[in-house]
C-alpha positions as CSV (number, residue, x, y, z in Angstrom):
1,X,-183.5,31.4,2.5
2,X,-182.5,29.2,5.4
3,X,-181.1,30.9,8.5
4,X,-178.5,29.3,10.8
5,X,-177.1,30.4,14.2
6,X,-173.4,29.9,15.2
7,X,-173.5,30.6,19.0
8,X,-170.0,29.2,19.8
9,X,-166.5,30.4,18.3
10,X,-166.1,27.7,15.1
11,X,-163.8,27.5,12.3
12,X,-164.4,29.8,9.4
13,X,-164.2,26.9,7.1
14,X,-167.4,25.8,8.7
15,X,-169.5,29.0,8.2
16,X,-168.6,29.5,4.7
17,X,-169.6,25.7,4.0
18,X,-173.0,27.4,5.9
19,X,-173.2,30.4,4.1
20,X,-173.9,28.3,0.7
21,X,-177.3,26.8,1.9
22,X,-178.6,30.0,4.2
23,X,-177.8,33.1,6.2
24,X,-175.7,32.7,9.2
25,X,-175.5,35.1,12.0
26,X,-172.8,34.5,14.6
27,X,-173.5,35.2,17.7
28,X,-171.7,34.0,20.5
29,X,-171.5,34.6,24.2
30,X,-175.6,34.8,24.3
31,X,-177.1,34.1,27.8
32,X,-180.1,31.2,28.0
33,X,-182.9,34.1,28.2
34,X,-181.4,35.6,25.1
35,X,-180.7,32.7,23.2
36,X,-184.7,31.6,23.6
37,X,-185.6,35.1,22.6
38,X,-184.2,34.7,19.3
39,X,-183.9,31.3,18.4
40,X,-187.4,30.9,16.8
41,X,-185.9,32.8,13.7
42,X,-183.7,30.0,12.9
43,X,-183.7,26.9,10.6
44,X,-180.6,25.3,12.0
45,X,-178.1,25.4,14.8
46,X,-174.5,25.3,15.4
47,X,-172.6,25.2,18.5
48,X,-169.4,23.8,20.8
49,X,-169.3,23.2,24.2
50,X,-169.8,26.6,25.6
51,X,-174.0,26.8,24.8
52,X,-176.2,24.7,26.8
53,X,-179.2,23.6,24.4
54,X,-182.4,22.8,26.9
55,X,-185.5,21.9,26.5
56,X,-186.8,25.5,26.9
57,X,-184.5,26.2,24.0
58,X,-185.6,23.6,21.7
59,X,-189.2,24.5,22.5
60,X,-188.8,28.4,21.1
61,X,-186.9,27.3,18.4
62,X,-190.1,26.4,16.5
63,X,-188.4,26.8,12.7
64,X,-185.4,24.6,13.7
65,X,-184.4,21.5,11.4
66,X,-181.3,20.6,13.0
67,X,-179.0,21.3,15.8
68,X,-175.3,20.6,15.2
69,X,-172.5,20.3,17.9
70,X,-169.0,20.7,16.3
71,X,-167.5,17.6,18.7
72,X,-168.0,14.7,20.0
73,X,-170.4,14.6,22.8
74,X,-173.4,16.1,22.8
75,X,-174.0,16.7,26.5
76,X,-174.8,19.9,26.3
77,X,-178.2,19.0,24.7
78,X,-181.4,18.0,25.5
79,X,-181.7,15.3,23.0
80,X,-184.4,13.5,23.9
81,X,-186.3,16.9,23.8
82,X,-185.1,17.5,20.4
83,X,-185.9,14.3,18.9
84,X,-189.4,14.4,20.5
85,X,-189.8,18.0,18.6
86,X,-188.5,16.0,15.4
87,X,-184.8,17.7,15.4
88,X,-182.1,16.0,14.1
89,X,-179.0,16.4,16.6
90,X,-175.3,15.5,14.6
91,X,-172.1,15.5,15.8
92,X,-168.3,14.8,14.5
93,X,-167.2,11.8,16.2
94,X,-164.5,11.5,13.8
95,X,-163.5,14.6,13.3
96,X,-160.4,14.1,15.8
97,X,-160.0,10.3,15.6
98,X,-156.6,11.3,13.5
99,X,-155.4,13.6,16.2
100,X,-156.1,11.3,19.0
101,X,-154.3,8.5,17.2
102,X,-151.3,10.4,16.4
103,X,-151.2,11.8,19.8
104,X,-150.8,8.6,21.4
105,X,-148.2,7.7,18.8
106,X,-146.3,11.0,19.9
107,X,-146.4,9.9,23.7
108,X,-145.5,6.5,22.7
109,X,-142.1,7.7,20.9
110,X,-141.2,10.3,24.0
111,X,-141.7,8.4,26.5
112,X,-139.3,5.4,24.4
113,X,-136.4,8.2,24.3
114,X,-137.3,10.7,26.5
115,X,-137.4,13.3,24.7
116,X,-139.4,16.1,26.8
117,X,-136.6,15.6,29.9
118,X,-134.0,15.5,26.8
119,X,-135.4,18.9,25.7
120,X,-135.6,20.6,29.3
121,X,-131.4,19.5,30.0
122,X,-130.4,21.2,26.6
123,X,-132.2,24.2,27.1
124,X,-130.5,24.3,30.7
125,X,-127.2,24.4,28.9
126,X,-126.7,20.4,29.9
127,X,-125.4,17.6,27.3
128,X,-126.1,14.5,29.0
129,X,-126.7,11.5,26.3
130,X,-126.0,9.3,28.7
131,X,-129.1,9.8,30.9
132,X,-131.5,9.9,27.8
133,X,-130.5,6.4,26.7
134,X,-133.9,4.8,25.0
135,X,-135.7,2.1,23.7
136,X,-136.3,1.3,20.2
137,X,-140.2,0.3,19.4
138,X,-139.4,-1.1,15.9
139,X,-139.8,-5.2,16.8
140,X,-141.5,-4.6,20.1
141,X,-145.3,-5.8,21.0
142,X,-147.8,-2.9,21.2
143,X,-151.0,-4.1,22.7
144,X,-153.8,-1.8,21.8
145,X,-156.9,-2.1,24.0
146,X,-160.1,-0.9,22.0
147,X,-160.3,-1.3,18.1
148,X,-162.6,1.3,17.6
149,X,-161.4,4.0,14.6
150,X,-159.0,5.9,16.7
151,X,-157.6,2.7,17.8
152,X,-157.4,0.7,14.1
153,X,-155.3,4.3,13.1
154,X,-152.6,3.7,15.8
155,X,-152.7,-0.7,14.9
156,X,-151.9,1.4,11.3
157,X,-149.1,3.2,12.2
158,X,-147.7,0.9,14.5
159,X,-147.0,-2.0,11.9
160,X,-145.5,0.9,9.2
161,X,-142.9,1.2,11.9
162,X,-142.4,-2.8,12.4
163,X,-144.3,-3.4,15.7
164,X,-145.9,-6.6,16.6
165,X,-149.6,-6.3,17.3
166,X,-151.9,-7.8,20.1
167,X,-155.3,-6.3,20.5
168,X,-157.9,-6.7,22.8
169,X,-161.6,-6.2,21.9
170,X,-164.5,-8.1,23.2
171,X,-166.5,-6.4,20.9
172,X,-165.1,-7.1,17.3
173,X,-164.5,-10.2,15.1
174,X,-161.4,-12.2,14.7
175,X,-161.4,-11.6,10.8
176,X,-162.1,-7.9,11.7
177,X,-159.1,-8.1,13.8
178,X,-156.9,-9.5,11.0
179,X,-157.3,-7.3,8.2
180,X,-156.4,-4.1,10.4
181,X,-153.5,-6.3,11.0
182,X,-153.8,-7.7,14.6
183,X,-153.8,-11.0,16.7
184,X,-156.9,-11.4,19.0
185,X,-156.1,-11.7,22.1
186,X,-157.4,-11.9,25.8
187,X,-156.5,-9.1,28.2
188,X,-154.6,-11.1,30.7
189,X,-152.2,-11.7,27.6
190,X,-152.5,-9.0,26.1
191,X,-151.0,-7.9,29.3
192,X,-148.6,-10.3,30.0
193,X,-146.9,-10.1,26.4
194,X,-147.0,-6.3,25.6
195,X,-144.1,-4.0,25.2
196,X,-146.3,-1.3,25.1
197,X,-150.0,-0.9,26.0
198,X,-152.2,2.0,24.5
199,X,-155.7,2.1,25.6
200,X,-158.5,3.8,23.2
201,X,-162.1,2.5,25.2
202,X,-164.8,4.2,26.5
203,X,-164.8,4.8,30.4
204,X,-167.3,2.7,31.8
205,X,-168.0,1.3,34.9
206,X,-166.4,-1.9,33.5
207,X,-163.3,-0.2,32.5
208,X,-163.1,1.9,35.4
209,X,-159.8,0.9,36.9
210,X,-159.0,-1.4,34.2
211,X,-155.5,-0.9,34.9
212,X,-154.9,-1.4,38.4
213,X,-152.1,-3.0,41.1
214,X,-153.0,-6.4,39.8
215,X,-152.6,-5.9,36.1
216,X,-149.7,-4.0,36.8
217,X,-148.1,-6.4,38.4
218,X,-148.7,-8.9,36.1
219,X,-146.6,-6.4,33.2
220,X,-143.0,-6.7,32.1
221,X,-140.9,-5.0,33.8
222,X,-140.5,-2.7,30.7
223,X,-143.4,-2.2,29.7
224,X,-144.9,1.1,29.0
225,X,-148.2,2.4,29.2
226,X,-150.4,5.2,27.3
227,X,-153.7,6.3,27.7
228,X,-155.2,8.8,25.8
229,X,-158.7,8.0,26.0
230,X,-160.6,8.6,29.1
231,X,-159.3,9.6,32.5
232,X,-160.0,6.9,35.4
233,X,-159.3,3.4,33.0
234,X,-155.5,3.6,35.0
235,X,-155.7,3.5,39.0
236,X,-153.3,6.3,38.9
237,X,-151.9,6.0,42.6
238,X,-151.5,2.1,41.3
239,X,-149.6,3.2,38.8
240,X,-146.9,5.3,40.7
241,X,-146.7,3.2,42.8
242,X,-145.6,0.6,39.6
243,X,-143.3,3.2,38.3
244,X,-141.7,3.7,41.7
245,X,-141.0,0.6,42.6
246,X,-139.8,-0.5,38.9
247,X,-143.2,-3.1,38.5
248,X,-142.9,-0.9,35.0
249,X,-141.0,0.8,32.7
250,X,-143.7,4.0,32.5
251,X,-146.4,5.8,31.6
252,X,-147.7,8.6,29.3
253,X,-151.0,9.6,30.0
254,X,-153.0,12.8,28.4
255,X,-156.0,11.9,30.3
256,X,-157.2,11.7,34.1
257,X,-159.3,10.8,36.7
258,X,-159.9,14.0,37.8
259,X,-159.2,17.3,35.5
260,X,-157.1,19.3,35.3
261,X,-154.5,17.0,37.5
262,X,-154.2,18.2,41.1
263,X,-152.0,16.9,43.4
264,X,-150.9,13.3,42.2
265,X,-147.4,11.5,42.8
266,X,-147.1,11.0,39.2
267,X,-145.8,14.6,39.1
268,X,-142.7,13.9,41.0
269,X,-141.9,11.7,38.7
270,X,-139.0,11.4,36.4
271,X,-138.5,11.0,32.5
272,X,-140.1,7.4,33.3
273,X,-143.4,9.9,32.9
274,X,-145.0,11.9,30.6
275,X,-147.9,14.1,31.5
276,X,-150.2,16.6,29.1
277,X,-153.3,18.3,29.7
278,X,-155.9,16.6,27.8
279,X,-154.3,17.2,24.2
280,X,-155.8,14.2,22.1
281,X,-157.7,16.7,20.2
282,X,-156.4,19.9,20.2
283,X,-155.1,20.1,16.6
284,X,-155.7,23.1,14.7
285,X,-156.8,20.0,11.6
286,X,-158.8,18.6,13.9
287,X,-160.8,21.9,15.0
288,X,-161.7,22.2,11.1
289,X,-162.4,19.0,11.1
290,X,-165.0,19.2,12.9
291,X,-166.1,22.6,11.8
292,X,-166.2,21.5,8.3
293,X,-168.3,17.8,9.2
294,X,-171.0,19.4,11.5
295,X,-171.7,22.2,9.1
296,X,-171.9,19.9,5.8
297,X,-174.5,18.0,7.9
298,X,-175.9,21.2,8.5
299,X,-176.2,21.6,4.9
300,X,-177.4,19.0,3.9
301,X,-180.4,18.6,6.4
302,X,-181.5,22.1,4.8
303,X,-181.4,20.9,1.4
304,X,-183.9,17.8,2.6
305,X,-181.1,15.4,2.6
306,X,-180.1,12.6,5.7
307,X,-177.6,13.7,8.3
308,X,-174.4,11.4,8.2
309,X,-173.9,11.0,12.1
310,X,-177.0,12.1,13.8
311,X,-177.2,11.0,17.7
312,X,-180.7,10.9,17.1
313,X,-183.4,9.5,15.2
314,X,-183.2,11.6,11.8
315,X,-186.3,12.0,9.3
316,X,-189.2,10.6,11.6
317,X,-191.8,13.0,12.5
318,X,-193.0,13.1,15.9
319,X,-196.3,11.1,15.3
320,X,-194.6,8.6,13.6
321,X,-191.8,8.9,16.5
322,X,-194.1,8.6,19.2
323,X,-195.6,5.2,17.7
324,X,-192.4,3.6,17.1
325,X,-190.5,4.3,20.3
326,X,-191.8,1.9,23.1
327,X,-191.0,-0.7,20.3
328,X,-187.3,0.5,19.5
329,X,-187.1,0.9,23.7
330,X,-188.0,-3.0,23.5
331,X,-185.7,-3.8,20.9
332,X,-182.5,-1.7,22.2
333,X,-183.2,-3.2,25.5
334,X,-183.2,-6.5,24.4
335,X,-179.9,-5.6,22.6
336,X,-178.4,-4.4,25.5
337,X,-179.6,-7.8,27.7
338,X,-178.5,-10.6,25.6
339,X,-175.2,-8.9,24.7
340,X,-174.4,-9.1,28.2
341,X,-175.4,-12.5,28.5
342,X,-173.3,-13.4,25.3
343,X,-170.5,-11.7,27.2
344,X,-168.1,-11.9,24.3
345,X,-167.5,-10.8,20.5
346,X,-171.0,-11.6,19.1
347,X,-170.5,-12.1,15.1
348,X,-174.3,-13.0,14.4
349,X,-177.6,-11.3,15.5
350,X,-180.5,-12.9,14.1
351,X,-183.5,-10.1,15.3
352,X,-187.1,-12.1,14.5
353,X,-189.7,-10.0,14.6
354,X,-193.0,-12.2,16.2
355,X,-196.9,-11.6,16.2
356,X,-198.2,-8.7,14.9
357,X,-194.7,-7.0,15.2
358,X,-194.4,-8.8,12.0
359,X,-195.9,-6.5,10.0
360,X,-194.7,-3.4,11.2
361,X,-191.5,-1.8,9.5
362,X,-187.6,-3.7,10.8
363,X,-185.4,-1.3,10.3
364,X,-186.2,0.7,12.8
365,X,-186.1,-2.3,15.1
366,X,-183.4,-4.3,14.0
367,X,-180.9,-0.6,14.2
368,X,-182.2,-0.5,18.1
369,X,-181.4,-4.0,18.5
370,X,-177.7,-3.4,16.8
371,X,-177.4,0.3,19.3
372,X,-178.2,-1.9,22.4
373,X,-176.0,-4.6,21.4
374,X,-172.8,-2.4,21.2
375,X,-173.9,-0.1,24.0
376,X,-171.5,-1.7,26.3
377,X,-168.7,-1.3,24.1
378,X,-168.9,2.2,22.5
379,X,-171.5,3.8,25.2
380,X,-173.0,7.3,23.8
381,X,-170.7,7.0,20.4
382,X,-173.1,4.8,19.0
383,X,-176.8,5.6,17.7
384,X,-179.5,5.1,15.5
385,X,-177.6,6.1,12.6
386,X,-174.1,4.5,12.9
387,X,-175.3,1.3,15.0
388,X,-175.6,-0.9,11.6
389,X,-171.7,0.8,10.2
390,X,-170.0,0.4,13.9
391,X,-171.7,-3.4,13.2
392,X,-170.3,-4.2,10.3
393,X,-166.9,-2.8,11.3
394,X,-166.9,-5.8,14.3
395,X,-167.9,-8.4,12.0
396,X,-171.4,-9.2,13.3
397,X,-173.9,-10.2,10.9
398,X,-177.4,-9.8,10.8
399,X,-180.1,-12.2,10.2
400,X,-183.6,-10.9,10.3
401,X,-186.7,-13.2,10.3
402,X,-190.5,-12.8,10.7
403,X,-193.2,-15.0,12.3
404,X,-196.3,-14.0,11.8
405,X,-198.2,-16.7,12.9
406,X,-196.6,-16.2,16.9
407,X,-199.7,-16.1,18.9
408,X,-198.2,-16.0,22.3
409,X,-198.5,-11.8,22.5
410,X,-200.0,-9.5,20.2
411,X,-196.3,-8.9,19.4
412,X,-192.7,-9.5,20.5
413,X,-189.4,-9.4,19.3
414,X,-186.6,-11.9,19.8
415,X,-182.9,-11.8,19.3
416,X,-180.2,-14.8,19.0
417,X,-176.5,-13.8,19.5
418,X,-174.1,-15.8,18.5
419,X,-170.6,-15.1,19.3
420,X,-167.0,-17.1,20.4
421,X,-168.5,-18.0,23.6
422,X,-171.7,-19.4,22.7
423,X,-175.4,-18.8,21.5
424,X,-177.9,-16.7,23.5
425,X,-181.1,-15.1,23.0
426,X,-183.9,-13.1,24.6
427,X,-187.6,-12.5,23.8
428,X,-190.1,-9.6,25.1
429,X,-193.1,-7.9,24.5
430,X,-195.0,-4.5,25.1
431,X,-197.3,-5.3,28.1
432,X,-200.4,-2.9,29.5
433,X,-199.2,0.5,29.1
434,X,-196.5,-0.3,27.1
435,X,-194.5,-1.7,29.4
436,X,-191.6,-4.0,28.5
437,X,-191.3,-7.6,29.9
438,X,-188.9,-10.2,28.9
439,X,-191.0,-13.6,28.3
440,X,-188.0,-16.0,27.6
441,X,-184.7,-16.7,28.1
442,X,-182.2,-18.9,26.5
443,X,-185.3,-20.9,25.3
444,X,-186.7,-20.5,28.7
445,X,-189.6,-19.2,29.3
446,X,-190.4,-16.3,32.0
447,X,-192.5,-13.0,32.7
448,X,-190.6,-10.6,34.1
449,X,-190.2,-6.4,33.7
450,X,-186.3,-5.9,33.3
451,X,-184.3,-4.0,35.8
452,X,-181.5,-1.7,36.0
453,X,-179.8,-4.6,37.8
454,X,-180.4,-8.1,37.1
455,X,-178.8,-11.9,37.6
456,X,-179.6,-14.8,35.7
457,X,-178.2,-18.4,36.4
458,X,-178.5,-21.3,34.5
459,X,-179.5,-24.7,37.2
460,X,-181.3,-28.0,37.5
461,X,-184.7,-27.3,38.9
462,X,-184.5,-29.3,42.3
463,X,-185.5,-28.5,46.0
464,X,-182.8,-25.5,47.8
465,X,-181.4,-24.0,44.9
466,X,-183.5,-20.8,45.5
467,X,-182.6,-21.1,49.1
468,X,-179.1,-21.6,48.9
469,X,-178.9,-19.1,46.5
470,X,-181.0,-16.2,48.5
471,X,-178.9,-17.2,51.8
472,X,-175.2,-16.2,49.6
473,X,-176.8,-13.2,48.6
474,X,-177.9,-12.1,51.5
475,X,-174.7,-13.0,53.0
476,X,-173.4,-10.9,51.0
477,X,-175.7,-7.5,51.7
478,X,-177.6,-8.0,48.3
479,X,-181.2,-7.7,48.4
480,X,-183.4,-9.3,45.8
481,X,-186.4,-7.0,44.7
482,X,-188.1,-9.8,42.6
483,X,-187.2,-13.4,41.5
484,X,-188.7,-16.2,39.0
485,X,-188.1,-19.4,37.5
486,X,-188.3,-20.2,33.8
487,X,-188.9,-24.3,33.3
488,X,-189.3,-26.7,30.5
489,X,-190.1,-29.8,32.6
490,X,-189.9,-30.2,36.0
491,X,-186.4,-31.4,37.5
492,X,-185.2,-30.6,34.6
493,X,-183.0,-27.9,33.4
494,X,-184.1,-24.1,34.6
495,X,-183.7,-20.4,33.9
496,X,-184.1,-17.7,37.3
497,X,-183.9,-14.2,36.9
498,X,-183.6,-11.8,39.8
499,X,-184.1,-8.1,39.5
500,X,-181.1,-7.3,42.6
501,X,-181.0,-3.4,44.3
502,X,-177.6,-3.0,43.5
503,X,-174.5,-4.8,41.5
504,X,-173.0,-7.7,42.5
505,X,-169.6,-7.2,45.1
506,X,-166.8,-7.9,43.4
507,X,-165.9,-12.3,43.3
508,X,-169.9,-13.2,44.6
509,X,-170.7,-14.8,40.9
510,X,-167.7,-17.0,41.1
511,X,-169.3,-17.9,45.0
512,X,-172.6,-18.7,42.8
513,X,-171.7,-21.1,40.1
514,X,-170.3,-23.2,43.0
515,X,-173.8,-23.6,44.6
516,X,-174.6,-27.4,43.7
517,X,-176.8,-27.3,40.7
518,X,-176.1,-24.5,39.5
519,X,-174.3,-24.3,35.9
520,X,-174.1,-20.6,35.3
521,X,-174.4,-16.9,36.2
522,X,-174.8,-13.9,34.3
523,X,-175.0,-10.3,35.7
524,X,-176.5,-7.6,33.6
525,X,-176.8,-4.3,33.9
526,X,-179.0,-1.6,31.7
């Protein structure tokens, strides 16, 4: 019988799910040297947040199938190490989308009639309606910023109770949009028009400060804010500052920049504020939850079946592993580059598979290609598993095409993305030792390694454009580690791509596209 290792405090729904398949010991509390002394008995593992699973872990646990985090993240493990030693790593990143959606709903409704400061005067022997005078939300505009799972619960909720919906998602179809029930619309207007905004996005370095002095200023003066998402998407000084002087109604915010809150001027605040300590989650349902989804994954991997939301690669064995991944590193790279370049909601991906790369297996491939693609919308929540469901959920479509008789590299791979701002695609190849280049772009063609930093502009090939450009970068403190120019005919129209040491400064691309000659600018980074 299977034997499974509970090393954090879960649920007891979850064990006795475990307790069907195998024997489970639960043993929390274990230190790192005493965890690696015994893990080598066991087929599976189960944790939280509180064990840290390294690679010297994963290494003595030579009998283990699967290693289950009852959460969402799985920072606390050495993934790589575990996919390398053919371990399937799950998680529950749904297991709370419920509770975080109904928290923000919550915050929504007590900051509209202020019921926290309500409930503090009553208990201090005070009856004082007047002060608590609200706001109705039935007939307002809620714009909801992200229309990933948690976000799509509270679009739900919000029309039951009569609300007008504006969404903003870069990253998701317009039909998509309209069958949870929203209008599609830009930030800036989203912004402008809202009632109430409630953000559910990843924190990114594009979302960082989403929310700052100049979007708050450009808010109605009744608007209301919530964010129970990630901490750092508000500027919070910004944001007192807003409340202060009256720019806006409020704000109820269960996440923040730094945890748990220090000193911030949003605690002097009145009932225009509502503050909780990271709550999204903390539902007694939504600890099951997860108990109950990480240990029927559990399950199941033991009884030789697939995992439902594995982080990882799931049911590859190292060798074969180890073959496919400088291919899938191509392919998810390429993902990641020419959803950048699209720079909008891409509702086709048409992945053609070139050369010998023809005859090799797609899936595999055209999943990378998807997990790239969304990476800059749903960061570490998507994966190898979900990339093609979290697809379909935005509306993109995928096309998948072979062409065999591609003789420009042994193999390559190239992806077209079509989305409401245009058509853009990007070819590379495995060169030496496996080392990826990108060999055309936008129908250009170049030879070029990809960087963690890159810009790409779209000109007429004529004498000084690669000047003038260097001379505003370097005007700007940017140094360029390499630079080439992809050409059709000469004087014609022409791709360069420059690998840059750092990002751009803020306002330099809009400098760029006004460099005679030069058409467009795209920034990337991966």
């Amino acid at each position: 019988m299977s034997k499974v290792l509970v090393s954090d405090p879960i649920d007891q729904a979850g064990i006795d799910i475990l307790s069907q398949v195998a024997t489970v010991d639960v043993k929390t509390g274990l230190k790192p040297a005493e965890l690696v002394e015994i893990i080598g008995e066991y087929d599976a593992l189960m944790i939280r947040s509180g064990t840290r699973v390294t690679q010297e872990i994963i290494e003595a646990g030579t009998q283990l199938k699967i290693i289950g985090r009852a959460g969402v993240g799985v920072d606390n493990v050495d993934v790589p190490a575990a996919t390398r030693h053919g371990i399937v790593v799950v998680n529950s990143p749904e297991g709370n989308t419920i509770a975080a959606a109904e928290h923000a709903i919550a915050m929504m409704l007590s900051l509209s009639r202020h019921i926290p400061d309500a409930n503090v005067s009553v208990k201090n022997g005070v009856w004082d309606r007047k002060t608590f005078v609200g706001a109705e939300v039935y007939k307002k505009t809620i714009g909801i910023v992200g229309l990933g799972k948690i976000g799509s619960h509270v679009a739900a909720v919000a029309k039951a109770m009569g609300m007008k919906l504006l969404a903003f998602d870069p990253f998701i179809s317009t039909e998509r949009a309209e069958q949870i029930g929203c209008q599609l619309v830009d930030l800036d207007l989203l912004i402008q028009q809202a009632d109430y905004i409630t953000l559910h996005i990843p924190k990114t370095p594009e979302t960082a400060h989403l929310i700052n002095a100049k979007t708050l200023a450009k808010m109605k003066p009744t608007a209301r804010i919530i964010n129970c998402a990630r901490g750092g998407i508000i500027d919070e000084a910004a944001l007192a500052v807003a409340i202060k002087e009256g720019t806006i109604a409020g704000a109820a915010l269960d996440v923040f920049e730094s945890e748990p809150l220090g000193e911030s001027d949003l605690r002097s605040l009145g009932k225009e504020v509502i503050l909780t300590p990271h709550l999204g989650a903390s539902t007694a349902e939504a600890q099951v939850n997860v108990a109950i989804d990480v240990a029927e994954q559990i399950r199941d991997v033991l009884l030789g079946l697939p995992a439902r939301s594995a982080v990882n690669i799931p049911g590859l064995g190292p060798d074969v592993l180890e073959e496919l991944k400088p291919y899938m590193q191509l392919a998810e790279t390429l993902g990641n580059l020419v959803g950048q370049l699209a720079g909008g909601r891409v509702e086709l991906l048409n992945v053609r598979l070139q050369g010998e790369l023809a005859t090799n297996k797609s899936q595999p491939l055209v999943v990378a290609s998807l997990k790239g693609l969304l990476y800059q919308a749903l960061r570490e929540r998507v994966n190898y598993v979900n990339a093609n469901i979290e697809a379909k959920e935005r509306g993109i479509r995928v096309i998948e095409t072979r062409d065999a008789s591609f003789r420009d590299y042994a193999g390559s791979l190239r992806l077209e993305a079509t989305g409401n701002l245009g058509t853009h695609s990007v070819t590379g190849a495995l060169l030496g030792e496996k080392e990826i280049h990108l060999t055309d772009v936008d129908g250009f063609p170049i030879n070029v390694p990809p960087s963690k930093y890159m810009l790409f502009t779209l000109h007429r090939d004529m004498p000084g454009i690669i000047g003038k450009l260097g001379s505003l970068l370097g005007s700007f403190n940017v140094n360029i580690a390499s630079m080439q120019v992809g050409r059709k005919i000469v004087r014609g129209d022409a791709v360069m791509a420059l690998s840059i040491d750092d990002p751009l400064p803020e306002g330099i691309l809009a400098e760029i596209t006004k460099v005679p000659g030069i058409r467009d600018a795209y920034t990337v980074t991966l």
